[in-house]
C-alpha positions in Angstrom: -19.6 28.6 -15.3 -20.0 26.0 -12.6 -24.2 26.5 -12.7 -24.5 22.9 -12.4 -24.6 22.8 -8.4 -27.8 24.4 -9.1 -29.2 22.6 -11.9 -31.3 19.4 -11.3 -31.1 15.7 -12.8 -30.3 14.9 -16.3 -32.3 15.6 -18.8 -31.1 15.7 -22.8 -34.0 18.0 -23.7 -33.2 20.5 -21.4 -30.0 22.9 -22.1 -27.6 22.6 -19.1 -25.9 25.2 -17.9 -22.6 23.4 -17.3 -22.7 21.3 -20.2 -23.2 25.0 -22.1 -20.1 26.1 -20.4 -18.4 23.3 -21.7 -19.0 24.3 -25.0 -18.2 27.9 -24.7 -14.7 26.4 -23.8 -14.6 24.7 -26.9 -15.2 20.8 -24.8 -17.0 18.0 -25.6 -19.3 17.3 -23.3 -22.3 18.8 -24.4 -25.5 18.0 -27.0 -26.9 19.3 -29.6 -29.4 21.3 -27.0 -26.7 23.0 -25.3 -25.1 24.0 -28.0 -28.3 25.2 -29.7 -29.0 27.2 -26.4 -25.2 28.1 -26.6 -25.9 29.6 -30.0 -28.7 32.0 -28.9 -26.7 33.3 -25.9 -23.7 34.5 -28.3 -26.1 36.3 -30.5 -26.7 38.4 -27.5 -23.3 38.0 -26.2 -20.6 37.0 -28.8 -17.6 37.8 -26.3 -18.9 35.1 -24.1 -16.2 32.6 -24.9 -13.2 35.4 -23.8 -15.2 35.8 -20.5 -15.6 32.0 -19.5 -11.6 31.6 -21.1 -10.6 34.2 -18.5 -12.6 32.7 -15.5 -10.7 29.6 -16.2 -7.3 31.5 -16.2 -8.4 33.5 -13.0 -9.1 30.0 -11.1 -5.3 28.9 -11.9 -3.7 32.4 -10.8 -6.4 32.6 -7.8 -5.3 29.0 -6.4 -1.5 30.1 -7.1 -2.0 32.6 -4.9 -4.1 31.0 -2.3 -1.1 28.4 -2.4 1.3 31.4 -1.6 -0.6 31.9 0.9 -0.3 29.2 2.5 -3.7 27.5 2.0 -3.5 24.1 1.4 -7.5 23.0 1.5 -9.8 23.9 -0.9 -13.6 23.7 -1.5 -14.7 24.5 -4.9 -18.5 24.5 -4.7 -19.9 24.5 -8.1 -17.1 23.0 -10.5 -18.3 21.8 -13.4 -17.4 19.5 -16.0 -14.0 18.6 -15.5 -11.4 20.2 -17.9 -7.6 21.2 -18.0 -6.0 22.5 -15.1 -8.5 22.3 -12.7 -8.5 23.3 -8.9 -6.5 20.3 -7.7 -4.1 20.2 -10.5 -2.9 23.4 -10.0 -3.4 23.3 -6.0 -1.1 20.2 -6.1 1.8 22.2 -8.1 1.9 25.0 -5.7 1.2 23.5 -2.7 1.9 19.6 -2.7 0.1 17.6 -0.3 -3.0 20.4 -0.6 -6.6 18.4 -0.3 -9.7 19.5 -3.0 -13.6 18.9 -2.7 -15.4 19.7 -5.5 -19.0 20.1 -5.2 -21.8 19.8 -7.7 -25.3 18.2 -8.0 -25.1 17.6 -11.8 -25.6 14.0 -12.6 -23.0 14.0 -15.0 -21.0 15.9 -13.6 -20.6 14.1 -10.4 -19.7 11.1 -12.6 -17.0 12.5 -14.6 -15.4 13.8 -11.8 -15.0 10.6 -9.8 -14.6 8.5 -12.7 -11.4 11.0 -13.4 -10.3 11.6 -10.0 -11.6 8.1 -8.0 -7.9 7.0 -7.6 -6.7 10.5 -6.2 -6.7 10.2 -2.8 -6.2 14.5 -2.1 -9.4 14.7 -3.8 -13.2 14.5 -3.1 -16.1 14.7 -5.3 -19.6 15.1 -3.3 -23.2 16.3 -4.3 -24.3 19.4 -3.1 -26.3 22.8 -3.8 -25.1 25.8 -3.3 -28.5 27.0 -2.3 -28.3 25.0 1.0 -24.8 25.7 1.8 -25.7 24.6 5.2 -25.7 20.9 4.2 -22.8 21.4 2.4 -20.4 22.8 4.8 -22.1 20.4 7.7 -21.2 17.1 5.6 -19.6 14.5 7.3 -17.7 13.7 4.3 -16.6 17.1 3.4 -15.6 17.5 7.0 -13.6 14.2 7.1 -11.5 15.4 3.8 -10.8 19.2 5.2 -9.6 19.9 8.3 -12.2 23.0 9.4 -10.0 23.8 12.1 -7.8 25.0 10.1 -8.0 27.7 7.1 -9.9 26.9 3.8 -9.7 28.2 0.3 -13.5 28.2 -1.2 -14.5 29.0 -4.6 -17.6 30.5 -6.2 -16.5 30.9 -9.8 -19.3 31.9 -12.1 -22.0 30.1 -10.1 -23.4 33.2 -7.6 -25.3 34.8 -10.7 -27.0 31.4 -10.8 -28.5 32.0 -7.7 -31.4 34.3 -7.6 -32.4 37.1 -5.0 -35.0 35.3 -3.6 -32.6 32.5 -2.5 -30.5 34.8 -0.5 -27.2 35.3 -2.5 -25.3 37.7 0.4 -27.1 34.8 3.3 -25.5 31.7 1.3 -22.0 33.9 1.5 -22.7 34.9 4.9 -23.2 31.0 5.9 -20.1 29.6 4.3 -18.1 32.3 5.5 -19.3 31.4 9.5 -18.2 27.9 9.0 -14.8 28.6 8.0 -11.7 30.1 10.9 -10.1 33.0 10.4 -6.6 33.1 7.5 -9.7 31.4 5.3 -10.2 32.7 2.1 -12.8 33.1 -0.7 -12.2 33.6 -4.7 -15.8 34.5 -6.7 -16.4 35.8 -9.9 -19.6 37.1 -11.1 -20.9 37.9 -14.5 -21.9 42.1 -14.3 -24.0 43.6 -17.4 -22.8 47.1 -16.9 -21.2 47.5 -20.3 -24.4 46.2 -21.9 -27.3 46.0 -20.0 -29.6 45.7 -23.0 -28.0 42.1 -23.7 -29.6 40.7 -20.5 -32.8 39.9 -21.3 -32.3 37.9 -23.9 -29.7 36.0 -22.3 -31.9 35.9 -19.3 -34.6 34.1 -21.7 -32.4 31.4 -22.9 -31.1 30.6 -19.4 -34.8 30.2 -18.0 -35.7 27.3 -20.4 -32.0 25.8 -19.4 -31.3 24.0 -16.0 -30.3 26.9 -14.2 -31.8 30.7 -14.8 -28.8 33.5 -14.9 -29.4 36.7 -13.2 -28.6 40.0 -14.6 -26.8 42.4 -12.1 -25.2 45.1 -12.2 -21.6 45.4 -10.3 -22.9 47.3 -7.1 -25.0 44.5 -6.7 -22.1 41.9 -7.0 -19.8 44.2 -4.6 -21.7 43.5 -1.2 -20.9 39.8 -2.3 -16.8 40.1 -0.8 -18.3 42.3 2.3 -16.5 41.6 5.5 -13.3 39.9 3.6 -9.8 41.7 3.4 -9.2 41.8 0.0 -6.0 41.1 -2.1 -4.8 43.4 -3.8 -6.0 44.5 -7.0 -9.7 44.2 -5.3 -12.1 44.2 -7.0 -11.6 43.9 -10.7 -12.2 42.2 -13.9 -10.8 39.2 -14.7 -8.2 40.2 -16.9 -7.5 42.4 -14.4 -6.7 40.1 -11.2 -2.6 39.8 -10.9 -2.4 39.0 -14.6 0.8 36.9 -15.7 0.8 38.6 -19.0 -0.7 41.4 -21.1 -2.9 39.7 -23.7 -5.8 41.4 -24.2 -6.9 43.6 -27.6 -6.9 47.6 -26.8 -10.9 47.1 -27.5 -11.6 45.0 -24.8 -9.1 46.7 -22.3 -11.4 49.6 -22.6 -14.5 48.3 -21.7 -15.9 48.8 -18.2 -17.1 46.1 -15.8 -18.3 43.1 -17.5 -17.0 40.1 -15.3 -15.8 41.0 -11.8 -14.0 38.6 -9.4 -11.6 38.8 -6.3 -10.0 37.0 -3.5 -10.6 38.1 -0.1 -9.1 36.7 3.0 -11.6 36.2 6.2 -10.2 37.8 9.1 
């Protein structure tokens, strides 16, 4: 879910929101906290494994696409622990040659990264926070990796409803979307609670005692999010939903309405 470019320093008494993501994907980098947190969140939300599954699968088809399209940068803000196929892996299948940041401000996070990844030299691991994304996209580093000159792929998977109102979510957008030329793109996927909006509180109250709150929204709030992007085709959608490679999902769950939106939109 990426939270963990919002979270703060380490601390084992306090559930983390990435190391909780970890263990909704079945890792093992995660304590007995998080996973106690983790626990109370399914009670709420028992599909919330499928959902964080599919995010993961929409990251590998959204950078095989960005790859199509001829991308060959890419600045995933918010990534997480690492895991299988992540942003570079599959960036350097499509597209060989294509250069990754990833950033995060998670302790452990930035040290599992660049303990994995300090002998790739396509790849860049750098602190940040997606609530100053002016730092961020101003970094000397970043900007020594990735050409700005030229189009960027960035990605906001599952980390925008870690961001409350009163931070600005459409103004961090708006910011990273001025610093990047025109043929840039940008993937985001957003939790939405309009199938079960009676669920959110609860899960609201276990993410305010963890190191990131999650905010409840519905999908017209998520919408204004991919404003001023040409989308790709299907728009839009849920993650299942997004250029699928196959049909795998129970008729149950194809029925249901808007529970985890995402899309790729192109910055003309």
């Amino acid at each position: 879910m990426n939270p963990a470019a919002i979270g703060g320093g380490f601390n084992p008494n306090i559930p983390n929101a990435a190391r909780m993501y970890d263990y909704f994907l079945g890792g093992k980098d995660n304590l007995p906290v998080d996973r106690e947190a983790a626990q109370q969140v399914l009670r709420y939300v028992p599909e919330v494994p499928i959902g964080i599954r599919e995010n993961r699968a929409f990251l590998q088809r959204a950078v095989r696409y960005l790859a199509g399209q001829g991308i060959r940068q890419f600045l995933d803000i918010g990534a997480g622990l690492p895991t299988q196929r992540n942003v570079h892996q599959v960036a350097g299948e499509y597209a060989p040659g294509a250069r990754t940041v990833y950033v995060d401000n998670d302790p452990q996070v930035l040290a599992h990264a660049r303990a994995l990844l300090q002998d790739s030299p396509l790849v860049l691991v750098v602190e940040g926070d997606l609530r100053d994304p002016g730092r961020i996209m101003d970094d000397p580093d970043v900007r020594a990796h990735l050409d700005f000159s030229q189009p960027i792929a960035v990605l906001l998977l599952a980390i925008v409803h870690f961001v409350p109102d009163s931070d600005d979510p459409v103004g961090i957008i708006a910011r990273i979307k001025e610093s990047l030329v025109p043929g840039s793109h940008l993937a985001l996927s957003h939790v939405v609670i309009d199938e079960r909006p009676q669920a959110a509180p609860g899960v609201e109250r276990v993410y305010q005692s963890a190191s990131a709150p999650f905010v409840a929204r519905m999908s017209d709030e998520v919408t204004p999010f991919f404003d001023g992007l040409e989308l790709a085709e299907p728009g839009i959608v849920n993650l299942h939903e997004w250029r699928p490679d196959t049909h795998h999902f129970t008729p149950r769950l194809e029925q249901v309405g808007a529970y985890f939106l995402c899309g790729v939109g192109r910055i003309p």
